[in-house]
C-alpha positions in Angstrom: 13.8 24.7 -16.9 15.6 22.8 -19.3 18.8 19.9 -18.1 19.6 19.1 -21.5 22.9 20.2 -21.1 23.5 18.2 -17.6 24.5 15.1 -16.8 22.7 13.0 -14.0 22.8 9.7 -12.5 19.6 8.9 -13.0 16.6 10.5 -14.9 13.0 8.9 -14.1 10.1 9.8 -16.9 6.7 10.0 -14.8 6.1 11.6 -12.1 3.2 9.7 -11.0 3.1 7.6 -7.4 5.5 5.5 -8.8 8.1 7.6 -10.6 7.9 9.8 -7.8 8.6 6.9 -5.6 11.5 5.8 -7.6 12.9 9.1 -8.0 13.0 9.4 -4.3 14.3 6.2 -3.0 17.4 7.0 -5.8 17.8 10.6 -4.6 18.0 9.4 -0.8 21.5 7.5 -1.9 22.9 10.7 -2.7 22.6 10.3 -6.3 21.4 13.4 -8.8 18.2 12.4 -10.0 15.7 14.5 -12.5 12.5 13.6 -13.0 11.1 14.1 -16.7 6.7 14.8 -16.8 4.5 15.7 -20.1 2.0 17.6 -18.1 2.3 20.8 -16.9 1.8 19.6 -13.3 3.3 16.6 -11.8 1.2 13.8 -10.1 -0.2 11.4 -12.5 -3.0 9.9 -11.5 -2.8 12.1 -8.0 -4.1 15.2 -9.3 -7.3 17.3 -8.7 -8.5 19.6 -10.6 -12.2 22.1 -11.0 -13.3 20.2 -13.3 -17.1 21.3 -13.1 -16.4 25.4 -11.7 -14.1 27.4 -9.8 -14.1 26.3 -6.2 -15.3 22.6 -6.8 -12.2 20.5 -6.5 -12.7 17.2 -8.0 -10.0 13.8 -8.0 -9.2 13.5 -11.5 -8.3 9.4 -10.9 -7.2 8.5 -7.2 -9.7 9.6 -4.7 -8.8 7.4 -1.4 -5.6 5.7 -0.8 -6.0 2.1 1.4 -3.0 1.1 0.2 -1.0 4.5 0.8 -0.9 4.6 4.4 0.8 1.0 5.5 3.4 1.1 2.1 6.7 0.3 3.3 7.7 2.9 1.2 4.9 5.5 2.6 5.6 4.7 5.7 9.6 5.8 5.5 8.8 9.4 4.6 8.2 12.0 6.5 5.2 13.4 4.7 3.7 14.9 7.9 6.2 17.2 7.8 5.8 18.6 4.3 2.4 19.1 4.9 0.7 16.4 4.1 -2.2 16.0 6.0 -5.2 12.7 5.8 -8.1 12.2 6.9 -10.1 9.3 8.3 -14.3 9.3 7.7 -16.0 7.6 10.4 -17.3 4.9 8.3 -14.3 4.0 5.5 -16.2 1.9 3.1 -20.4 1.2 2.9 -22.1 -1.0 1.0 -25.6 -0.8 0.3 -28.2 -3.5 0.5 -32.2 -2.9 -0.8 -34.5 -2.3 1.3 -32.2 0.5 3.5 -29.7 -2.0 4.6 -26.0 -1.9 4.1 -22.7 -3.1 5.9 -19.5 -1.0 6.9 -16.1 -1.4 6.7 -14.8 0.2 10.2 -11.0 0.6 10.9 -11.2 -1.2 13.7 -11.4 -4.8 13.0 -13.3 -5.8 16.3 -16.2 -3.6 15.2 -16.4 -4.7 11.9 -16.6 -8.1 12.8 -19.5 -7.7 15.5 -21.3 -5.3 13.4 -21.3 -8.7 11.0 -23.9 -10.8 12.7 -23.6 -14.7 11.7 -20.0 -13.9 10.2 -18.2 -12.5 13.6 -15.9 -14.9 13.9 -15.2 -16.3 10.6 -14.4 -12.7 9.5 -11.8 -12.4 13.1 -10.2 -15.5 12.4 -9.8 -14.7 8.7 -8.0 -11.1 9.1 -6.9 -11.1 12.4 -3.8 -12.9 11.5 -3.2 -11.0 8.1 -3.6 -7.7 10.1 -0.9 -8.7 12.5 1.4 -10.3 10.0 1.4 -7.4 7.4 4.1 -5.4 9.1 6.3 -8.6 8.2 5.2 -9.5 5.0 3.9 -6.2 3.4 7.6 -5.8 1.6 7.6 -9.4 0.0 3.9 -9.4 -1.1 4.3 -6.2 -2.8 7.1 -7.0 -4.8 8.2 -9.4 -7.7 8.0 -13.6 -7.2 11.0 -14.1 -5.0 12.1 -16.4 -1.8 10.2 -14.2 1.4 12.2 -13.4 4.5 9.0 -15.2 6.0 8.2 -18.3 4.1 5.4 -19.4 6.2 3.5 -16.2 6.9 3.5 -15.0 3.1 2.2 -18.7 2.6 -0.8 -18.1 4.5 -1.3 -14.8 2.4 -0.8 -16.3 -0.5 -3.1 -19.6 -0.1 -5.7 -16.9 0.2 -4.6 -14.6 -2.2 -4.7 -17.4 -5.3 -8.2 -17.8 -4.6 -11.1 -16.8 -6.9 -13.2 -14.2 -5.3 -16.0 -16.4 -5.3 -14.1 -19.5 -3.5 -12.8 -17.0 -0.9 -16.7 -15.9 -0.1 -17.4 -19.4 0.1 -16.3 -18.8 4.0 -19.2 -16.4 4.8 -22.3 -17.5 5.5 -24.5 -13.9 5.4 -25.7 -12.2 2.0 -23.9 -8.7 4.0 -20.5 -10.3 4.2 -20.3 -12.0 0.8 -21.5 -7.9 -0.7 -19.0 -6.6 1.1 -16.1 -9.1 0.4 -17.7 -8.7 -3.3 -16.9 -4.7 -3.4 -13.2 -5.4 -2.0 -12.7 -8.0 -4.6 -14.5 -6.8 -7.8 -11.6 -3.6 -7.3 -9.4 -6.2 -9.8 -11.5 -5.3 -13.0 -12.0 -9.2 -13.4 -15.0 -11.8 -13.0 -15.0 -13.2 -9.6 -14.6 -16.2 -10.6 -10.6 -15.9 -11.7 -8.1 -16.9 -9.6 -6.2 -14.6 -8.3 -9.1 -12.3 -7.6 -8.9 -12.2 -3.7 -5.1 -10.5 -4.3 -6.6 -7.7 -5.0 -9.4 -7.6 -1.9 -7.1 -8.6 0.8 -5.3 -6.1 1.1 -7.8 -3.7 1.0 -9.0 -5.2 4.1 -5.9 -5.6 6.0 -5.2 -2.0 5.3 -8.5 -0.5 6.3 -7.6 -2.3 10.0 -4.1 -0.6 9.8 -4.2 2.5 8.6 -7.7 3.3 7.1 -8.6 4.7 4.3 -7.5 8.1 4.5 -8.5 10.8 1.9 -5.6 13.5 1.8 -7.0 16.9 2.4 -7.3 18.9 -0.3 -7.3 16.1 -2.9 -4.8 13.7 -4.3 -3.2 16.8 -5.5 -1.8 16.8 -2.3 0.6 13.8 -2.4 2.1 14.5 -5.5 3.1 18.0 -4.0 4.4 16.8 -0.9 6.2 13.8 -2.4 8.1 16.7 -4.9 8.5 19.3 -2.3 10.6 16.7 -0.4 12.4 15.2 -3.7 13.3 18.9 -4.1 14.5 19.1 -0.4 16.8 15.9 -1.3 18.4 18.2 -3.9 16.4 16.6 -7.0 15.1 18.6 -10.1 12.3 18.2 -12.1 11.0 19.0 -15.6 7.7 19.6 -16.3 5.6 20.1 -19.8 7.8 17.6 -21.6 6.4 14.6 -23.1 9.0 12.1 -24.0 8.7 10.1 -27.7 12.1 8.9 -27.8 15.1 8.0 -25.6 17.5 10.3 -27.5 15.3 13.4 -26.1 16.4 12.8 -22.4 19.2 14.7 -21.0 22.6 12.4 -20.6 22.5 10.2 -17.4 23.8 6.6 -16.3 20.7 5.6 -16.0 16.5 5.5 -17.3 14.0 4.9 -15.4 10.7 4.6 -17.2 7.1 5.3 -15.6 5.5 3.9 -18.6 3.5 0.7 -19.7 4.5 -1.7 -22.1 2.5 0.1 -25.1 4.5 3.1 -24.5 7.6 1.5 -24.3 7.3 0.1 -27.2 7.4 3.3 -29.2 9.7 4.8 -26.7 13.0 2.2 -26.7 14.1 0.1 -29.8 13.6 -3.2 -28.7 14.5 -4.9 -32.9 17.8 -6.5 -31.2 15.1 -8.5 -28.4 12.8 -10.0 -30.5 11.5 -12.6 -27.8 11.5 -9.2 -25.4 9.6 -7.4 -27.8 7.1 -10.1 -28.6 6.3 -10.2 -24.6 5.8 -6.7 -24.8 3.5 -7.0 -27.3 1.4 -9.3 -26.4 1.1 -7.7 -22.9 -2.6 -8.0 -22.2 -4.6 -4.7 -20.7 -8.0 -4.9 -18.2 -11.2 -3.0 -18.3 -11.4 0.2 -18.5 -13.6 3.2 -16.2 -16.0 5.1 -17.0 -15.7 8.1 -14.7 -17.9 10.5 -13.4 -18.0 13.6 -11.0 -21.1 15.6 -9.8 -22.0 18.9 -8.1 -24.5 18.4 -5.7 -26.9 20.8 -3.9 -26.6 18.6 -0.7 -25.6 15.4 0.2 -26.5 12.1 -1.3 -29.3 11.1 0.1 -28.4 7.2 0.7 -31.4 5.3 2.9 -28.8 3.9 5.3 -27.1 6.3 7.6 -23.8 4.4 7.6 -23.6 5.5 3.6 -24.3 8.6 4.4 -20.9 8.4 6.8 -18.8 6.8 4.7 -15.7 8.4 2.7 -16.2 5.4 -0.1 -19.2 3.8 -0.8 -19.2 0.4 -3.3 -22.8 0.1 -5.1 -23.5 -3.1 -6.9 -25.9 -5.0 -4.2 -25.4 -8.8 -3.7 -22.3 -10.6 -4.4 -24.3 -12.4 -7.4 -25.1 -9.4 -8.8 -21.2 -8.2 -8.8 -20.4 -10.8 -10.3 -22.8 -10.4 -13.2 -21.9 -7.2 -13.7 -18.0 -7.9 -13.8 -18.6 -11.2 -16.0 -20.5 -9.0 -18.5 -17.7 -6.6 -19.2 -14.9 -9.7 -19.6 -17.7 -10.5 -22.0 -17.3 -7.0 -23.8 -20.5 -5.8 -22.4 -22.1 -3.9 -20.0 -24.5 -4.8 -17.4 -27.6 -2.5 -17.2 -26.6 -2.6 -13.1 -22.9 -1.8 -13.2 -20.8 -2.3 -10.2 -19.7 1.7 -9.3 -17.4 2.6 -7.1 -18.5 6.2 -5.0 -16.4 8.3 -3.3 -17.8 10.9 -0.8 -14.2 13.3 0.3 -16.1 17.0 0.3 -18.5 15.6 3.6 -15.5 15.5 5.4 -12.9 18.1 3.7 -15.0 21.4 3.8 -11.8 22.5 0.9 -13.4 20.7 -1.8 -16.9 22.8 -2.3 -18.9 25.6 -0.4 -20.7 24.9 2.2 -23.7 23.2 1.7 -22.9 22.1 -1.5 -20.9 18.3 -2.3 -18.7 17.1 -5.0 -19.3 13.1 -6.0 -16.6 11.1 -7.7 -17.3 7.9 -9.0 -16.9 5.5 -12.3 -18.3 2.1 -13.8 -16.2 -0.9 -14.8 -16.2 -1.1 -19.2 -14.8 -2.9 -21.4 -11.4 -1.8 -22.4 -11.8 0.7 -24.9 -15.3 1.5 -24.5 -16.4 4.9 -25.0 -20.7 4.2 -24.3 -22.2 6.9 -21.9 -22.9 5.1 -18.7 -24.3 8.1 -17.5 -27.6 7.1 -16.9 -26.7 3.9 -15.5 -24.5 5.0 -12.9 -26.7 7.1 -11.8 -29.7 4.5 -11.7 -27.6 2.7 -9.3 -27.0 5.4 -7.0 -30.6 6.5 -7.3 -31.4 2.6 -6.0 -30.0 2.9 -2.9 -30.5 6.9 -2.3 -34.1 8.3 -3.9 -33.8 11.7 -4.6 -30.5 11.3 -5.5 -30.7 13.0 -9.2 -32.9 15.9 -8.0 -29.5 17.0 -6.1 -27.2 17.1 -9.6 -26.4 20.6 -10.6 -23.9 19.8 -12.6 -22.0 16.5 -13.8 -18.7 15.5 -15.7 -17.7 12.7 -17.4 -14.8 10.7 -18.8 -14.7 7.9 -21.5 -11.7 5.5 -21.4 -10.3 7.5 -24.7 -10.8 10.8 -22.3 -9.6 8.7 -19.5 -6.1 7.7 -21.6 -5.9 11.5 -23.5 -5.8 12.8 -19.4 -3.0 10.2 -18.4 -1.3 7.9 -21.6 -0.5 5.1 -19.1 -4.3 4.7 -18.6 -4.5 2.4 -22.3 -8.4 1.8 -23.4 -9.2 3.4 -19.7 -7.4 0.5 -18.1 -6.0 2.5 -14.4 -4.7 -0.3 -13.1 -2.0 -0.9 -15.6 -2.6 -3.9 -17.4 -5.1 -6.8 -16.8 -4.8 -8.5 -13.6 -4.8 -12.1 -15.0 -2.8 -15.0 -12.6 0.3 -14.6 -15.0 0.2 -10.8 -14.9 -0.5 -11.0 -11.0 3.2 -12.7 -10.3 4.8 -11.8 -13.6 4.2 -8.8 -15.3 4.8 -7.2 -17.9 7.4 -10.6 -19.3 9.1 -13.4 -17.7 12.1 -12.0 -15.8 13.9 -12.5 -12.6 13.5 -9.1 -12.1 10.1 -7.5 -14.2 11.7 -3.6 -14.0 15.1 -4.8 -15.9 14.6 -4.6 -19.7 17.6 -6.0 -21.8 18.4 -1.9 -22.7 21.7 -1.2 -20.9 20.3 0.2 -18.0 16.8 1.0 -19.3 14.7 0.4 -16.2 10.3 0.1 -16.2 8.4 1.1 -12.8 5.0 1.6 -13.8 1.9 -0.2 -12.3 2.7 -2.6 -15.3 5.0 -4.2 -13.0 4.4 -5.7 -10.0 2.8 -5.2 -7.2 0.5 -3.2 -9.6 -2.3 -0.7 -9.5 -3.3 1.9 -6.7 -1.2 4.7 -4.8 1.2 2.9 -3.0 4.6 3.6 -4.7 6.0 0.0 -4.8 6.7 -0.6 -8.1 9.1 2.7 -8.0 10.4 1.8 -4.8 11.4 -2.2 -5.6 12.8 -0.5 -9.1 14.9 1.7 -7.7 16.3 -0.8 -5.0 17.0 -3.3 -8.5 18.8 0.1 -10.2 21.2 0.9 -6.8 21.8 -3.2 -7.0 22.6 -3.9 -10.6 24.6 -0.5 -11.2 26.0 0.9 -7.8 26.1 -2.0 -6.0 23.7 -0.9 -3.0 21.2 -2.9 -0.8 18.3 -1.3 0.6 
């Protein structure tokens, strides 16, 4: 349908987690909001598709959602309701060890930390507090550099937070803990060694004691069509099959909102009146990319350790030194010959992903940004590691290079999901030095993408704190 001829309050361009998000947030002020997507189906990085054959439903980008399930803006909607359903694997994260070993990530904190021998109580002391605190501080950790309603709690976060992956492991004495504080961490695309690093593995484990790591049944797909069919129940409308190149193609409204990262904006808005604007847009740095994979398997992976075998994600890289190596090599604009790959196992415990019997794998490497070198074989080395046999099982694979990775979604720039490299200044202000990072100096040209903060991942808080700085700035509401 096209709105050309309408007038709305607010038009968003995106309908990923965080256009969505944005749209939705607006549309509950009783404004009229329509939201403006290039693909033919909306969801962004939340779509599955067959990639492989009919009846094999594979995550095209998001696969599990930690951060989904305690987002203050998640966790106002009633998504339940529409449908939505998750689900919660017994095991939410493994990590495997040689020699058959590996260490789980259990959504209660209690067991993890006894099922971490020699790191019980450091690991207690460490998350125990976070976990409780979250609830308070969630809203001002996952949003731009500001004063916090809680000074002192976010301060304990944040002492962490600043931390270098490899400083933060310093507090674990076993080789299980450091490889499993290692997979958490080495989710930043960066070298351990940067501070800032343990931002990113935090909250992945205060989350997974909260609320899991739940896979959405059915497939990501799933989020984006509840999170529509209630924008649509608000009274919102929604455009599909229209890829925006210019402002002047948008129907008339107050207001933009734009899902996009800087790149795109770029081309999008005139910025020639804002040279220092421009320059900061320019010079906007982007992070590794992905190399991704899915697999048909006839059976399932057949990982040593039983825990793997139970576990809806499972992070392969082995020790914490050899993360690390892996993740300094692509900074270095190389890749290691043992990549760090990230695994994730939904079809073992949603039976509406493949026929029974049969599994579909999803996985990807770390690259450099840009890359387009077949990790194929080293991928599946690394699985092979930890579960012999594992290739036998392959019936059929896919793959996706960072160009096939940024043709499939154009905010993914050299394969770069996370939406721009998470570098210290980037972490706090990104993508330019503003009070508030959505505001560009456009009349009422507004950014939400996962180029602002709090960043990458399925949580919808870039949209949401956008929105909240668009009813402030033009209507005058406080959420």
């Amino acid at each position: 349908m096209i709105y050309m001829a309408t007038t709305f309050d607010a038009i968003v361009v995106g309908s990923g987690p965080n256009g969505l998000a944005a749209a939705i947030t607006l549309q509950q002020q009783g404004l009229s909001v329509c939201i403006v997507e290039g693909d033919e189906i909306p969801g962004g990085g939340m779509r599955t598709k067959e990639l492989m054959q009919k009846g094999y439903w594979s995550d095209v980008c998001s696969a599990v959602h930690p951060l989904l399930a305690a987002s203050p803006f998640f966790q106002k909607l009633p998504l339940s309701q529409y449908g939505l359903e998750f689900i919660q694997p017994p095991v939410l994260a493994a990590h495997p060890l040689d020699n058959g070993r590996a260490v789980s990530l259990l959504q209660s904190l209690e067991q993890t930390s006894l099922s971490l021998k020699g790191d019980n109580s450091v690991y207690s002391s460490t998350f125990s507090p976070l976990v409780k605190e979250w609830s308070n501080i969630a809203s001002d950790v996952l949003a731009p550099f500001h004063f916090p309603k809680y000074p002192f709690k976010v301060a304990r976060f944040g002492r962490l937070a600043i931390q270098s992956g490899m400083q933060f492991s310093k507090r674990f004495k076993t080789v299980e803990a450091k490889a499993l504080w290692a997979g958490m961490a080495a989710h930043s695309l960066l070298p351990l060694e940067n501070f800032g690093t343990s931002a990113v593995g935090l909250p992945l484990l205060i989350n997974a004691h909260i609320g899991g790591w739940p896979i959405p049944k059915g497939g990501s797909q799933a989020i984006a069509n509840v999170l529509v069919k209630y924008f649509l129940s608000l009274g919102g409308k929604i455009e599909t099959g229209r890829f925006v190149k210019q402002l002047a193609e948008l129907p008339r409204s107050k207001v933009v909102i734009l899902d996009v990262t800087p790149k795109q904006l770029l081309s999008i808005a005139d910025f020639s009146s804002f040279p220092n604007y421009k320059k900061q847009l320019k010079t906007y740095r982007y992070g590794a990319g992905v190399f991704k994979m899915d697999w048909i398997l006839d059976g399932q992976v057949p990982f040593l350790n039983e825990s793997c075998r139970n576990a809806g994600t499972v992070n392969i890289g082995g020790t914490i030194g050899e993360i690390a190596a892996s993740e300094a090599a692509i900074a270095a604009g190389k890749i290691h010959p043992k990549p760090f790959v990230l695994l994730a196992q939904q079809s073992l415990f949603d039976p509406t992903r493949a026929p029974e019997g049969k599994q579909v794998l999803w996985g990807y490497c770390h690259v450099p940004n840009g890359s387009n070198i077949d990790c194929t074989d080293l991928i599946e080395n690394q699985i092979e590691r930890f579960a012999p046999g594992f290739k036998k099982r392959i019936v059929h694979r896919h793959t996706m290079t960072t160009s096939q990775m940024e043709n499939y979604n154009p905010n993914y720039i050299g394969g770069d999901i996370n939406g721009g490299k998470m570098r210290l200044r980037q972490l706090f202000f990104k993508p330019f030095y503003k009070k508030s990072p959505y505001k560009t100096p456009l009349q009422n040209i507004y950014i939400c993408s996962s180029s602002t903060p709090p960043g990458g991942g399925v949580h919808g808080m870039c949209g949401y704190n956008a929105a909240k700085q668009v009813l402030k700035d033009v209507w005058n509401l406080h959420l």
